[in-house]
DOMARLUM-375128 format. One line per 3 residues: number of its first residue (from 1); their letters; for each residue x, z, y of N, C-alpha, C. Coordinates in steps of 0.2 Angstrom, whole numbers, plus 5000, padded with zeros to 4 digits. Example, Ala and Ser with C-alpha at 12.3 -4.5 7.8 and 13.67 -1.06 7.14 Angstrom:
2
1	AS	5066:5039:4972:5062:5039:4978:5066:5039:4984  5064:5035:4989:5068:5036:4995:5064:5039:5000;
***
This chain:
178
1	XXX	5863:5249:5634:5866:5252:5628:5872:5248:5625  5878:5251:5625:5884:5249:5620:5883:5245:5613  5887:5242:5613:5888:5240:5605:5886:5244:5601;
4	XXX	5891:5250:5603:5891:5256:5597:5884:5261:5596  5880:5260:5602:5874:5264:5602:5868:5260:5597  5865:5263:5594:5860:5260:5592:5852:5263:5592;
7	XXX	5849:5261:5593:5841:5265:5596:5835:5266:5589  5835:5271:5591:5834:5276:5585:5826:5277:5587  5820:5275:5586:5815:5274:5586:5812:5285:5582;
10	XXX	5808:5284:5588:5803:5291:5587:5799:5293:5582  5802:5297:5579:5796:5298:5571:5791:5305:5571  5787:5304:5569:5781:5309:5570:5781:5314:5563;
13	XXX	5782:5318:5564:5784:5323:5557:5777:5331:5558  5773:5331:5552:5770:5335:5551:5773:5341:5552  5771:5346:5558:5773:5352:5558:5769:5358:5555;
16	XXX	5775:5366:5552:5773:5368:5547:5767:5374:5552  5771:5374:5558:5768:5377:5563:5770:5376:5570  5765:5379:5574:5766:5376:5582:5765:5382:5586;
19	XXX	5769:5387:5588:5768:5394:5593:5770:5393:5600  5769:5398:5601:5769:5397:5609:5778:5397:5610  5784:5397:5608:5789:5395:5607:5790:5387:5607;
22	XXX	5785:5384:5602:5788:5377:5603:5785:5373:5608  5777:5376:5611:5774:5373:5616:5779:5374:5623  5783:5380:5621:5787:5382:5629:5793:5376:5626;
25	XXX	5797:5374:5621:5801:5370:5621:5800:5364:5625  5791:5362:5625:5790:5353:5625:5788:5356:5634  5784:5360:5637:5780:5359:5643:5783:5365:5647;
28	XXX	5789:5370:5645:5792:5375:5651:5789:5382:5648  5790:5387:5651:5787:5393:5650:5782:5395:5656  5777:5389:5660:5772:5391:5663:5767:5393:5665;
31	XXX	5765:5397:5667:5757:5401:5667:5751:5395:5665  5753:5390:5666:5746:5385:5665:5749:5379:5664  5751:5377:5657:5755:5373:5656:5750:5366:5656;
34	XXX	5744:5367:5654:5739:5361:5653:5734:5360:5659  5734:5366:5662:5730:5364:5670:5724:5366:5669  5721:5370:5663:5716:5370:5664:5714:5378:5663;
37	XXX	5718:5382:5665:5716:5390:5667:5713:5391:5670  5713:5390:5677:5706:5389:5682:5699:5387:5679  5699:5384:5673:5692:5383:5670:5690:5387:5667;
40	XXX	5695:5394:5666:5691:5401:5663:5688:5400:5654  5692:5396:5651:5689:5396:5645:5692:5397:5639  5692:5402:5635:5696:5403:5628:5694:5397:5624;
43	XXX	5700:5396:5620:5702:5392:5617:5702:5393:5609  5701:5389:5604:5703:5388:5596:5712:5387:5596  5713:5389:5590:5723:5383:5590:5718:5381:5585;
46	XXX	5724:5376:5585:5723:5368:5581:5726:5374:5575  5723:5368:5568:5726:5371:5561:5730:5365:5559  5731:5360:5561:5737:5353:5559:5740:5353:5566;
49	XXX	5746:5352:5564:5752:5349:5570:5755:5345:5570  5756:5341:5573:5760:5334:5574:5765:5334:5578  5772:5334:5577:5776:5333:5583:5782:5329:5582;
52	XXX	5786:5327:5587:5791:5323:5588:5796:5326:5591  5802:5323:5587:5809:5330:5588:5814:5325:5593  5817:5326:5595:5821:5322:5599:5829:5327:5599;
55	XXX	5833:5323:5594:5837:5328:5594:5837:5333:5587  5837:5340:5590:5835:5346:5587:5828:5350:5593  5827:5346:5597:5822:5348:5600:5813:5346:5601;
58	XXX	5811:5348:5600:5803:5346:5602:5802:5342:5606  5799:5337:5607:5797:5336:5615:5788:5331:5616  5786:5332:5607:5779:5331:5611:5776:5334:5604;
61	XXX	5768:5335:5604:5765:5337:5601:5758:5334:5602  5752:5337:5594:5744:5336:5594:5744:5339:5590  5740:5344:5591:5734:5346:5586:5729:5344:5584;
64	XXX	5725:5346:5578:5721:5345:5576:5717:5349:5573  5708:5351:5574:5706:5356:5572:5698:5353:5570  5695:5354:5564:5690:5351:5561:5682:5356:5563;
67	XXX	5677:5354:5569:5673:5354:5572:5665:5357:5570  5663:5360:5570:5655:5359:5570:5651:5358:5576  5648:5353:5574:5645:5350:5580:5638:5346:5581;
70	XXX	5633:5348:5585:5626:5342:5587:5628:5339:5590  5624:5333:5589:5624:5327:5594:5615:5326:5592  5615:5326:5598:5605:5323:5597:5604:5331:5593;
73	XXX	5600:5327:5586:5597:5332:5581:5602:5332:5573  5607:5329:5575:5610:5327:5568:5614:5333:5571  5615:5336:5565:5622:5342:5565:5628:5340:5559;
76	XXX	5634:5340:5563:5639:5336:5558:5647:5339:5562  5651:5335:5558:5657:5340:5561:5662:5335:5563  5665:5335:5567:5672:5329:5570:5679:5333:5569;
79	XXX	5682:5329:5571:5687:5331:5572:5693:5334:5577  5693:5339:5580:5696:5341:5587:5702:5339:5588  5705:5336:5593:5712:5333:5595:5713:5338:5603;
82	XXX	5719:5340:5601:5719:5343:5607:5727:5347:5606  5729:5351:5610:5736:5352:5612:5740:5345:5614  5739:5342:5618:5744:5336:5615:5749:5336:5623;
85	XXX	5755:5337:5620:5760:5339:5624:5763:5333:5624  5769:5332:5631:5776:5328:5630:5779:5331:5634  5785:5331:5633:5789:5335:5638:5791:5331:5644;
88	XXX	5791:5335:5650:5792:5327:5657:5798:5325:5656  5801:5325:5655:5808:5322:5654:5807:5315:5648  5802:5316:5646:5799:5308:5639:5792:5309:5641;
91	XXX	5792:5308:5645:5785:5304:5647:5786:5298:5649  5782:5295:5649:5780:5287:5649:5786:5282:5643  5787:5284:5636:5790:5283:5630:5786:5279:5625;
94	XXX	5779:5283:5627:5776:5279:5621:5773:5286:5617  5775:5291:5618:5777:5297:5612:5769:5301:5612  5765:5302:5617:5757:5304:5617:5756:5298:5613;
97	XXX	5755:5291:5612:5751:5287:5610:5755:5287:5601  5761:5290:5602:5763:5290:5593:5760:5296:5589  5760:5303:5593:5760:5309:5591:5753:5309:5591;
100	XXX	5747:5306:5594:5742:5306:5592:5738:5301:5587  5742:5295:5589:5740:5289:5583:5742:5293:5575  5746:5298:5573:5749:5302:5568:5744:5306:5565;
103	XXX	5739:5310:5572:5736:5316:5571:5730:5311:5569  5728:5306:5573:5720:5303:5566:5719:5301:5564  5726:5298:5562:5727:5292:5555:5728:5300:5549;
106	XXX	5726:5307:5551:5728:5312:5546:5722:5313:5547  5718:5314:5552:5711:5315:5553:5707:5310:5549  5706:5305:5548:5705:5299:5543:5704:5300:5537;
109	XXX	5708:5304:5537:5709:5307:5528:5703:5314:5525  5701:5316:5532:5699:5323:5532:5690:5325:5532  5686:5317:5534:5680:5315:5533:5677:5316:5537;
112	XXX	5678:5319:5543:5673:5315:5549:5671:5310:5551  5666:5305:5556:5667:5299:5559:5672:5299:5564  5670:5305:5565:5674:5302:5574:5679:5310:5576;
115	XXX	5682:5308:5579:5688:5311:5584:5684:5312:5592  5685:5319:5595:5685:5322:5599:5687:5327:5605  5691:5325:5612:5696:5328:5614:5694:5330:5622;
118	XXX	5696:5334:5623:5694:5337:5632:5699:5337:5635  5699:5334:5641:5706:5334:5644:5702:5332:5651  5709:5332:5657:5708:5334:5663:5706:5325:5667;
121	XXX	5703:5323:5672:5703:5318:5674:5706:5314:5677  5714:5316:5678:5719:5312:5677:5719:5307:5672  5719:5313:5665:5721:5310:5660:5716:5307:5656;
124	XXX	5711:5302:5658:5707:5300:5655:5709:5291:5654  5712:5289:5659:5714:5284:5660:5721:5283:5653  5724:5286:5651:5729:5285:5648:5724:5289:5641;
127	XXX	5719:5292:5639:5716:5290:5632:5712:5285:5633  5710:5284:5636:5708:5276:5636:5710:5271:5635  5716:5271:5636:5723:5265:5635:5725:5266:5626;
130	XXX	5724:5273:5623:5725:5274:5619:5717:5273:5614  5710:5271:5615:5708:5268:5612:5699:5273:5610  5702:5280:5616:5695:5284:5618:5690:5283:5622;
133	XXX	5683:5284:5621:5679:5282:5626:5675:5290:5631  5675:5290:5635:5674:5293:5640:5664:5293:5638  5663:5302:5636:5656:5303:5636:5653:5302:5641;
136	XXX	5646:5301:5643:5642:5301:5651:5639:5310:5650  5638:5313:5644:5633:5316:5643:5638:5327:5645  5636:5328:5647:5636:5335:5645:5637:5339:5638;
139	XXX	5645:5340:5639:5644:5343:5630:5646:5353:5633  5639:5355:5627:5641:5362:5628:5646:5366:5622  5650:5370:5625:5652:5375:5618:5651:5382:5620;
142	XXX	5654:5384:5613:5655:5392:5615:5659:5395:5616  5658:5401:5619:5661:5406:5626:5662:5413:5620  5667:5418:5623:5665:5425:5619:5660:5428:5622;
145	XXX	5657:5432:5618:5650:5437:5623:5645:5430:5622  5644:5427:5614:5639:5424:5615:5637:5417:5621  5640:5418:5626:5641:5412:5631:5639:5406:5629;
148	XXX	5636:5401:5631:5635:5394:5631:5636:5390:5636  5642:5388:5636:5645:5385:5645:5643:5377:5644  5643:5373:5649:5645:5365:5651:5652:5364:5649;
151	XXX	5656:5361:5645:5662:5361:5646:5663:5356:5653  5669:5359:5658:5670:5357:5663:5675:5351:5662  5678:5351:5659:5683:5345:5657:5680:5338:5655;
154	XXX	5681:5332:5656:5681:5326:5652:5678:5327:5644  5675:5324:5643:5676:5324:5633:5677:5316:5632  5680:5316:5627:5681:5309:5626:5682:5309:5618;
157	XXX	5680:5302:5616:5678:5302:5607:5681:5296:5606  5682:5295:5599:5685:5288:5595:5684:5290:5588  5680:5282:5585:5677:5284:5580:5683:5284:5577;
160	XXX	5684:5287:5568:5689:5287:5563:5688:5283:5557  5682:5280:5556:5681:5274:5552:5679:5268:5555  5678:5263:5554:5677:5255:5557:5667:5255:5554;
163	XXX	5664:5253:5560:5656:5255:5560:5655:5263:5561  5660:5265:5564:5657:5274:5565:5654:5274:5575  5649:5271:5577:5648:5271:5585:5645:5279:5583;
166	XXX	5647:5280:5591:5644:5288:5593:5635:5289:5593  5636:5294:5591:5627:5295:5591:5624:5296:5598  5617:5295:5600:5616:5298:5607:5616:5302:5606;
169	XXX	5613:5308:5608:5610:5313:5612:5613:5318:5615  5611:5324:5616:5615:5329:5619:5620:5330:5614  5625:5334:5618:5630:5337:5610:5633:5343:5612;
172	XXX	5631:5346:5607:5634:5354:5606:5639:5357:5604  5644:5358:5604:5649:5363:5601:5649:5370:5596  5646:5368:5591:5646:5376:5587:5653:5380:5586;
175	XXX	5655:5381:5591:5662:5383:5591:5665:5384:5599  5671:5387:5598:5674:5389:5605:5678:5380:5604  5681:5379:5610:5685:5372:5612:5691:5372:5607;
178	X	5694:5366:5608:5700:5368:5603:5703:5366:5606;
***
C-alpha cells in the first residue's frame, strides 16, 4: 500500500432488502449458487439482512429468520442464520465471520437462546472457526405437501446468551429451512 492509500476496514450495514438481484451481485447469476439444489428442498427467505458493500457493490451477506422449533419435549424458537454469501473475489477477508458476527449480535436482541444454521460439509470447518458447534443428532423440517424430511445438510448451533448449552434431544423444525 502507498503512503497515499489508506485501508478502509469493512463495515456491516443492516439491509433494507435482499433479492435475488443482490444475491446475483455477491455469488454470479447461477443455477445453484449455494450447492444445495440437488437436496431438493424449498426454502424460507430470511426477514433481517446484513451485508457488506465494497465500493458501491455487495459482496457478502446473512440473513436471519426467527424459528419454531423442538428439541427433546421442550418447544421453543431460535434463530435462523442462513443466506451467508461472499463473493469469490473477497473470500478469505475475514467478511463471513463480520457479516455474521452483525446478524447475532441482532439476533441477541430478538430472544431466543441459541442461533441455528444448515450448511454444506465443507463449510462446517470454517463455522467452527467462527464459534458453531456441529449437531450429532438428526434435525427434521418441513417440506410442501405436508412432508417431514431428515434435513440432509450439517446443522450447526451457537448459543446467543452466555449459559445458553444446547438441550438434548431430537429436534424438529416446525417450519420449512431458512
Amino acid at each position: 500500500m502507498s503512503e497515499n492509500q489508506s485501508f478502509v476496514a469493512p463495515t456491516v450495514v443492516r439491509l433494507s432488502r435482499y433479492t435475488n438481484t443482490e444475491q446475483e451481485e455477491i455469488l454470479g447469476d447461477g443455477d445453484d449458487p449455494f450447492g444445495v439444489a440437488a437436496d431438493g428442498l424449498t426454502w424460507l427467505p430470511k426477514e433481517e439482512h446484513f451485508g457488506i458493500r465494497h465500493g458501491d457493490r455487495l459482496v457478502a451477506h446473512a440473513g436471519l429468520r426467527r424459528l419454531p422449533v423442538a428439541i427433546g419435549d421442550a418447544e421453543t424458537e431460535v434463530m435462523g442464520v442462513g443466506g451467508v454469501a461472499v463473493a469469490p473475489d473477497m473470500q478469505g477477508q475475514g467478511l463471513a465471520r463480520l457479516v455474521v458476527a452483525a446478524a447475532l449480535d441482532h439476533a441477541r436482541t430478538m430472544g431466543p437462546q441459541h442461533a441455528l444454521l444448515f450448511c454444506r460439509p465443507p463449510l462446517v470447518p470454517l463455522y467452527q472457526r467462527l464459534g458453531w458447534h456441529a449437531l450429532d443428532e438428526d434435525v427434521l423440517v418441513e417440506q410442501p405437501a405436508n412432508r417431514l424430511v431428515t434435513m440432509p445438510l450439517r446443522t450447526m448451533v451457537t448459543p446467543l446468551r452466555d449459559n445458553a448449552p444446547w438441550p438434548s434431544g431430537a429436534v424438529r423444525l416446525f417450519s420449512l429451512p431458512m
